[in-house]
LUMDOTI-806918 format. One record per residue (C-alpha): residue number from 1; residue in three letters; chain; y negated, x, z negated. Coordinates in Angstrom, 2 decimals, m for minus. Layout:
BEGIN
[NUM; 'ala'; 'A'; [Y; X; Z]]
...
END
This chain:
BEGIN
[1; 'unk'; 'A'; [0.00; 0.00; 0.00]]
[2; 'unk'; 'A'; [m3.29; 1.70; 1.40]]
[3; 'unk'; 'A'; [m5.81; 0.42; m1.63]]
[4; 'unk'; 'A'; [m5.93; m3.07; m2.00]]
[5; 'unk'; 'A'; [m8.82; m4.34; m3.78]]
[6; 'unk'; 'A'; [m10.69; m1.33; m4.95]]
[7; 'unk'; 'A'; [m11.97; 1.46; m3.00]]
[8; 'unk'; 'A'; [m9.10; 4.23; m1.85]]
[9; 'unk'; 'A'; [m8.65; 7.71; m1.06]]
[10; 'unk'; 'A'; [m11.68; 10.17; m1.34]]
[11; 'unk'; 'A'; [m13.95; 11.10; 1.07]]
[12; 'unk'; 'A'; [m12.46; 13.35; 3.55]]
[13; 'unk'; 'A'; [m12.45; 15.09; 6.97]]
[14; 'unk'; 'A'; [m11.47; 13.27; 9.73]]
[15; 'unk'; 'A'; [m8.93; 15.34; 11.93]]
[16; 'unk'; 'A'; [m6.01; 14.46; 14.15]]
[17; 'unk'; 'A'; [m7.01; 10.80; 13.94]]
[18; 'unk'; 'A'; [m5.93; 8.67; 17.35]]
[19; 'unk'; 'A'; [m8.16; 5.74; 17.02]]
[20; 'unk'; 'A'; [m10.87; 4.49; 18.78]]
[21; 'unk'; 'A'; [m13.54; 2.18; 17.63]]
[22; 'unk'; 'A'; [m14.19; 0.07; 20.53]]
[23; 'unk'; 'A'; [m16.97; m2.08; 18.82]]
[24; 'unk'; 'A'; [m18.77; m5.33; 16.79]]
[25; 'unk'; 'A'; [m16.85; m7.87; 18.58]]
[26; 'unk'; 'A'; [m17.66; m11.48; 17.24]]
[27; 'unk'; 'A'; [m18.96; m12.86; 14.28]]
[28; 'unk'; 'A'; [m16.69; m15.62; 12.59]]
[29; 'unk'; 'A'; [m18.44; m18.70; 11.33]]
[30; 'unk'; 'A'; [m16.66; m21.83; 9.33]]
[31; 'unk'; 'A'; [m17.56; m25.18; 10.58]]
[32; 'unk'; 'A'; [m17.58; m28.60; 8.49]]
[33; 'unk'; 'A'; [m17.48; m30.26; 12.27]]
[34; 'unk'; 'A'; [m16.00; m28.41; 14.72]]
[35; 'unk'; 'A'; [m16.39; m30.51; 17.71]]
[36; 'unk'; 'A'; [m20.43; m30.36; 17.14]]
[37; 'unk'; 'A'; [m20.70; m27.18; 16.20]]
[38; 'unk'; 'A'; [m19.35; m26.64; 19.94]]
[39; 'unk'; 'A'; [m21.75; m28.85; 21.27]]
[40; 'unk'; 'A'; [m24.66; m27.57; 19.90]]
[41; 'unk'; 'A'; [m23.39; m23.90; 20.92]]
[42; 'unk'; 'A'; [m23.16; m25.00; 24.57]]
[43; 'unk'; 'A'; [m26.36; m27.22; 24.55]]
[44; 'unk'; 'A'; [m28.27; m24.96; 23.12]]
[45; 'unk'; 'A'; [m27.00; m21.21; 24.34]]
[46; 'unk'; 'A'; [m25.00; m22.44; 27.35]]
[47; 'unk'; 'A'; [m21.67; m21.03; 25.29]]
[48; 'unk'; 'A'; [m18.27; m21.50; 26.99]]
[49; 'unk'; 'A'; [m15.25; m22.37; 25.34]]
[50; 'unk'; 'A'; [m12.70; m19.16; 26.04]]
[51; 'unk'; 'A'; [m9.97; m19.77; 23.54]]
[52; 'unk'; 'A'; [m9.12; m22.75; 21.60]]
[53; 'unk'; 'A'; [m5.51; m22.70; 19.78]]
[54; 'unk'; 'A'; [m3.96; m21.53; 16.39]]
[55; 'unk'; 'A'; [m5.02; m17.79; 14.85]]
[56; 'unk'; 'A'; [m3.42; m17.10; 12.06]]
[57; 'unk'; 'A'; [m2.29; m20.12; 11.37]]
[58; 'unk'; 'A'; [m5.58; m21.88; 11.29]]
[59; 'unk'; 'A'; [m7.62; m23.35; 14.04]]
[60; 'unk'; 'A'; [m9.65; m21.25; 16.45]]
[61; 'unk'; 'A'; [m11.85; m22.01; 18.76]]
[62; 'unk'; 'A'; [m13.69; m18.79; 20.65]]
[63; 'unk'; 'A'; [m16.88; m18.76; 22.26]]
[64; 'unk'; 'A'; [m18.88; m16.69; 24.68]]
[65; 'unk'; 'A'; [m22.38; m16.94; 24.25]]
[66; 'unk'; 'A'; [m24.00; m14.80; 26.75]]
[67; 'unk'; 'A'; [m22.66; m11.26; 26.72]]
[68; 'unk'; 'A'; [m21.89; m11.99; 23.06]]
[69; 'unk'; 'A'; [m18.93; m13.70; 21.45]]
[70; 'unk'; 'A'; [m18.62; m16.25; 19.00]]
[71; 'unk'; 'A'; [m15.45; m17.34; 16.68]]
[72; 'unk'; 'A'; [m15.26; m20.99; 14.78]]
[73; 'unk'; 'A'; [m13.13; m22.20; 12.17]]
[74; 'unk'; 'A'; [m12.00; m25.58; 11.96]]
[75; 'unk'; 'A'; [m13.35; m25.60; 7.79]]
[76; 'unk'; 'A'; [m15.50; m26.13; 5.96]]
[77; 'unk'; 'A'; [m17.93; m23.88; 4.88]]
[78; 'unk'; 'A'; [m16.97; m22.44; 1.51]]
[79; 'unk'; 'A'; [m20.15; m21.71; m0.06]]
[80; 'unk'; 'A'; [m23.31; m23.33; 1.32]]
[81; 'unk'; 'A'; [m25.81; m22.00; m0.29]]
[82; 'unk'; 'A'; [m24.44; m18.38; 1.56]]
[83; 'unk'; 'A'; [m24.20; m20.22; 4.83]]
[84; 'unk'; 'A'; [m21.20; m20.35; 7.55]]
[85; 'unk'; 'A'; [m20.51; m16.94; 8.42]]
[86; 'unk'; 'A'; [m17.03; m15.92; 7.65]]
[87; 'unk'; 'A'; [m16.97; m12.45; 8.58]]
[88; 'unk'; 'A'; [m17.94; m9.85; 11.17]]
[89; 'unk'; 'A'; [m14.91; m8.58; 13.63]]
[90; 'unk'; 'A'; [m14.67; m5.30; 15.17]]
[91; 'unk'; 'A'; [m11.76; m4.23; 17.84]]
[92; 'unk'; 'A'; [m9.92; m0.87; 17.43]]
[93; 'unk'; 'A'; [m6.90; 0.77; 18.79]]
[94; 'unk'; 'A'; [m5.06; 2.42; 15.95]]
[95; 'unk'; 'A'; [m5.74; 0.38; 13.35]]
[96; 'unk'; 'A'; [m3.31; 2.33; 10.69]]
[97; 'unk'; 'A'; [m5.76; 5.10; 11.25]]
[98; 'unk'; 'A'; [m8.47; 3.47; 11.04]]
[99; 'unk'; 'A'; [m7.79; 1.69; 7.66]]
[100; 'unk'; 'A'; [m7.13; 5.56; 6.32]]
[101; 'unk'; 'A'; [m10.56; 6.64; 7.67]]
[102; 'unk'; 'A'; [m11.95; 3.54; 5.62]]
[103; 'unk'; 'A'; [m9.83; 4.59; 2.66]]
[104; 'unk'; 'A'; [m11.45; 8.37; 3.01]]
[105; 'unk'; 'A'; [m15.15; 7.13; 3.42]]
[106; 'unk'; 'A'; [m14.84; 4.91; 0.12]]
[107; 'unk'; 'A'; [m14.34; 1.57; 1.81]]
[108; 'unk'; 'A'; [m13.00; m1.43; m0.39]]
[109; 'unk'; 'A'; [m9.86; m2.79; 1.51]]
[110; 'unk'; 'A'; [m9.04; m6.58; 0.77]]
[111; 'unk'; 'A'; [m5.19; m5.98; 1.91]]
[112; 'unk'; 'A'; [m2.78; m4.61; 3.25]]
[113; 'unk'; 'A'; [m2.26; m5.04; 6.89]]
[114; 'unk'; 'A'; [m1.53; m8.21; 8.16]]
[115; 'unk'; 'A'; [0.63; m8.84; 11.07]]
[116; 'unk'; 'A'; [1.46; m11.38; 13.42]]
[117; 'unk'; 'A'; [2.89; m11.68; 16.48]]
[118; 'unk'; 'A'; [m0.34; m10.64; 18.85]]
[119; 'unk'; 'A'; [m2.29; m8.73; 16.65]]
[120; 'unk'; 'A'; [m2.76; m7.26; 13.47]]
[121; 'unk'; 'A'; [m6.16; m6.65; 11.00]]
[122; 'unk'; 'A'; [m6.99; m5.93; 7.46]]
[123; 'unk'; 'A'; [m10.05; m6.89; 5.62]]
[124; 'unk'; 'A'; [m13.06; m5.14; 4.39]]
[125; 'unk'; 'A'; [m16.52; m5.37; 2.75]]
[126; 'unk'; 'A'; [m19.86; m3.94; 4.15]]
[127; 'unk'; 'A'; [m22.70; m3.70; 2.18]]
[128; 'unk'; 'A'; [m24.26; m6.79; 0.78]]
[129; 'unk'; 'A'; [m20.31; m8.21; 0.60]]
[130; 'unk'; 'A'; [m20.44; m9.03; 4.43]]
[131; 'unk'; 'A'; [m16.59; m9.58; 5.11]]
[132; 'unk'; 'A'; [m15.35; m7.14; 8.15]]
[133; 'unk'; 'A'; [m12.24; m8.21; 10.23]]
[134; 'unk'; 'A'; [m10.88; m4.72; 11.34]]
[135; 'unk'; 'A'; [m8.22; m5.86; 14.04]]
[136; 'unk'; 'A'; [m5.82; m4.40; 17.03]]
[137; 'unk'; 'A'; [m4.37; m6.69; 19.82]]
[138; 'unk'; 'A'; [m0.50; m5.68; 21.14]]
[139; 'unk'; 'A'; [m2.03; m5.41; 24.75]]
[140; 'unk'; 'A'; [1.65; m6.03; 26.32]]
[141; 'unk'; 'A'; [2.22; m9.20; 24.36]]
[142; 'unk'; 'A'; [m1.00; m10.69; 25.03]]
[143; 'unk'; 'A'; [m1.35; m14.05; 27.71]]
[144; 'unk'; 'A'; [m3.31; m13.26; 30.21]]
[145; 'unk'; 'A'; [m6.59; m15.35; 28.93]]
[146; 'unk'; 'A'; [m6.22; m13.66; 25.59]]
[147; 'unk'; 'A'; [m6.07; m10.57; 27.91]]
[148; 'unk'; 'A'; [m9.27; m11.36; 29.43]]
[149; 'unk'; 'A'; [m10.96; m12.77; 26.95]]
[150; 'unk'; 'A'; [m10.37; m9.10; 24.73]]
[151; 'unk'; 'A'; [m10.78; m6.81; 27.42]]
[152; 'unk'; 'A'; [m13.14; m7.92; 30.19]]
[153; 'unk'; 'A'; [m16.84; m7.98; 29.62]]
[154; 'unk'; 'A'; [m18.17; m11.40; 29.01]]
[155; 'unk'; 'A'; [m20.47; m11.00; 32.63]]
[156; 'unk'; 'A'; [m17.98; m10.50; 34.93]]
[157; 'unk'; 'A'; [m16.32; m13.94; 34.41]]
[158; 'unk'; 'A'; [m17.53; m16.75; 35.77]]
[159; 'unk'; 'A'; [m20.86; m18.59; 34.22]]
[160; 'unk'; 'A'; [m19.70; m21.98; 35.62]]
[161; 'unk'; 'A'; [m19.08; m24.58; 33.71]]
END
C-alpha cells in the first residue's frame, strides 16, 4: 500500500521514472439534475455530449466544451456551500510511477489504486483540498469513442450538432 491517507515517502530524486504527464484533462462536477445541467452546458457554451454511460459504477455523462472537457455526475452535490466541483482529472501513462513521484514530493494519496476494467486512478489533494483524479486508460481495451474521446484533440472532431 503506497500511503493511504497521509502523505508518503520523502522527497526524492526522480530517476528512471517511465511516465508521462500528458495533462489537466477535465474537471468533474456533481449535478442535483443531470438532464439540465446538460442543457444549460450546450445552450450556453455550445457543449457536446461525447460519452454518456456507467464510470465506475456511477453515471457519467462527458462533455466537450470547446477545446476543453467537461465530466458530470448523476448526484447530488455533496456540500453546497463548496459548490459542484468534484475533482480535477489529469491523464498519465504510468500511473504506478506516477503515484511514487507523488509519494516522493509529499503528496497525500486518498488510496490505493483503483482498477477497473478500462482504466485505473488513485486520488489526491492539491492545495486548498481540491480533489485530483490521477488516471491511465488500457489504450487496447478502449471502444473506439472512448478512444477518441481520450486521445484526439477536441477540434479535430466535428462541431456539428
Amino acid at each position: 500500500m503506497i500511503g493511504v491517507g497521509h502523505r508518503c515517502c520523502p522527497s526524492g530524486k526522480r530517476r528512471g521514472v517511465m511516465s508521462t504527464i500528458y495533462g489537466l484533462h477535465h474537471a468533474h462536477l456533481f449535478c442535483a439534475d443531470l438532464p439540465a445541467t446538460i442543457d444549460w452546458w450546450v445552450r450556453m457554451f455550445d457543449a457536446r455530449v461525447a460519452f454518456d454511460g456507467i464510470m465506475a459504477g456511477s453515471r457519467n455523462v462527458f462533455l466537450t466544451v470547446g477545446e476543453g472537457r467537461l465530466h458530470l455526475y448523476a448526484q447530488p452535490p455533496r456540500d453546497l456551500g463548496q459548490g459542484a466541483v468534484h475533482h480535477l482529472g489529469v491523464r498519465v501513462a504510468g500511473l504506478p510511477d506516477v503515484v511514487r513521484r507523488l509519494c516522493r514530493e509529499g503528496a497525500s494519496i486518498r488510496s490505493e489504486i483503483r482498477e477497473f476494467p478500462l482504466f485505473r486512478y488513485v486520488m489526491t489533494a492539491a492545495p486548498d483540498n481540491v480533489l485530483v483524479e490521477v488516471f491511465e486508460f488500457f489504450e487496447d481495451r478502449l471502444p473506439p469513442e472512448l478512444s477518441a474521446y481520450f486521445n484526439e484533440p477536441v477540434t479535430s472532431r466535428s462541431s456539428s450538432p
